[in-house]
C-alpha positions in Angstrom: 8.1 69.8 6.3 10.0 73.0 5.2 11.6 70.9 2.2 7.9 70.0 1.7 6.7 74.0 1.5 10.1 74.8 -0.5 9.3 72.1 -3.6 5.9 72.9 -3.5 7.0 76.9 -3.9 9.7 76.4 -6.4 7.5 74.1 -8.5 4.6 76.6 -8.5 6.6 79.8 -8.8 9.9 78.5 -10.3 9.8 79.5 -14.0 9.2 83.1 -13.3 11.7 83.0 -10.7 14.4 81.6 -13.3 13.2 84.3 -15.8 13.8 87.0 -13.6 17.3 86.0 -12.3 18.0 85.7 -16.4 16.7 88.8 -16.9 18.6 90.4 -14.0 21.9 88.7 -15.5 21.0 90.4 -19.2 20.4 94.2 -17.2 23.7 93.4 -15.6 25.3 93.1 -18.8 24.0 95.7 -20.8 22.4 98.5 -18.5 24.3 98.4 -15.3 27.8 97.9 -16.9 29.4 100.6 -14.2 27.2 99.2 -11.2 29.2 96.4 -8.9 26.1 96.3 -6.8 23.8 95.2 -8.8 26.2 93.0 -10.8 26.4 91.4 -7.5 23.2 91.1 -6.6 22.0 89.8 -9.9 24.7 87.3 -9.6 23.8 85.9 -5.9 20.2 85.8 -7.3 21.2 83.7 -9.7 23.4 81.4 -7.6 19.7 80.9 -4.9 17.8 80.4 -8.1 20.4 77.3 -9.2 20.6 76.5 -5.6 16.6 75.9 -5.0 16.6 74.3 -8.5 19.2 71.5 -7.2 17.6 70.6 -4.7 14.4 70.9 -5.0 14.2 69.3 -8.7 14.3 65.6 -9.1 14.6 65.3 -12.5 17.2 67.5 -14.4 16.6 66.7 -17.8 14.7 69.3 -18.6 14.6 71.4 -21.3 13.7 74.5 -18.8 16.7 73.3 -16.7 19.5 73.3 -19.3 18.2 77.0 -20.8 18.4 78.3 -17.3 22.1 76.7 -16.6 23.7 77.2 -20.2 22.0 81.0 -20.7 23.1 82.0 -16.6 26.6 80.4 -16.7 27.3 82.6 -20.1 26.0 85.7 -18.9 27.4 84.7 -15.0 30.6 84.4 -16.3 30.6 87.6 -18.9 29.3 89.5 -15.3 32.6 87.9 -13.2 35.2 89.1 -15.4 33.4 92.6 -15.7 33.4 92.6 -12.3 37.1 91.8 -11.8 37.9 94.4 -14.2 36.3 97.2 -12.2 38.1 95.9 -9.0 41.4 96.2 -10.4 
């Protein structure tokens, strides 16, 4: 039932989700260079938003799918390494 209520959400709300947690990624790596916290947070927002998709998706050969993966994994990883810099 709660599967039920989550496909139901992420099919209705999804692509706005998605384009949020790509937008949060871009912020991250232009605006908030110097900020760990929200690099972090746009990160885990991103990870839920792949998360949800996974399993909540039957089909992933869509277009909207393989934007979202190949755009967040650049801008995910650009954000990691910035990230480790400012640690050490």
């Amino acid at each position: 039932m709660m599967l039920r209520g989550l496909i139901t959400f992420w099919r209705k709300y999804g692509p706005h989700v998605e384009f949020l947690g790509i937008i949060f990624l871009l912020i991250g790596n232009t605006y908030m260079k110097h900020s760990m916290a929200f690099k972090g947070f746009a990160l885990a927002f991103w990870m839920l938003c792949l998360i949800l998709y996974i399993t909540t998706e039957k089909n992933y050969r869509t277009i909207r799918f393989w934007f979202f993966l190949v755009i967040g994994v650049i801008l995910a990883m650009n954000q990691t390494l910035q990230l480790v810099s400012m640690v050490n």
